[in-house]
Steps between C-alpha positions, in 0.01 A plus 500: 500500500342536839492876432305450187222284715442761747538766209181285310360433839481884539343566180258274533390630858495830368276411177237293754524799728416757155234233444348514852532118521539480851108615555401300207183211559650182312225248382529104494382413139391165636302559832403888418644562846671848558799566700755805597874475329725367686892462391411193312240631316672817389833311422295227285297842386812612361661225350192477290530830448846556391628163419874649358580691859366210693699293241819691556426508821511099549800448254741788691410334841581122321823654414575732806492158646749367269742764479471488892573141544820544220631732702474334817660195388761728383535627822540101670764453229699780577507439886647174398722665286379282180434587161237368270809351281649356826191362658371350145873309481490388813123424445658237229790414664241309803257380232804333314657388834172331576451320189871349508432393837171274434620393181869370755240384743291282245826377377630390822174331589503333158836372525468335875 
């Protein structure tokens, strides 16, 4: 997924740089004022522009992230030599452990 954001990244540098955006004179609707592009500009420029690459863009980066942190907690269980059936037992063997304790505790406390 990170190779599709620098792939959409690319094609979007190389349409502003077809377009000439980079010498472009941007003007503030509100105060009149005009100013040089900057990356900002050209990158809000664009997403206005082409709102499915700069969409694409944002949703392969959301789940570059993902897939990134999935397999990097795939990574922590394997070092621990843990599946995700293993570690979602155990997982319910503490929570049940837990709850059999408080409920002994409360009983022992009630019975005193």
């Amino acid at each position: 997924c990170f190779y599709a954001v620098w792939f959409f990244m690319t094609v979007l540098g190389a349409i502003a740089d077809e377009e000439d955006i980079w010498n472009a004179v941007f003007r503030s609707r509100s105060t009149g004022q005009t100013y040089k592009a900057t990356w900002f500009t050209v990158f809000r420029y664009m997403q206005a522009r082409y709102p499915a690459l700069a969409g694409l863009n944002f949703l392969c980066l959301v789940m570059g992230t993902v897939l990134c942190a999935f397999f990097l907690f795939h990574v922590w269980m394997a070092t621990w030599n843990q599946t995700t059936n293993e570690r979602s037992k155990y997982s319910d063997l503490v929570l049940l452990f837990e709850r059999k304790t408080k409920k002994a505790t409360r009983i022992r406390h009630f019975c005193r």
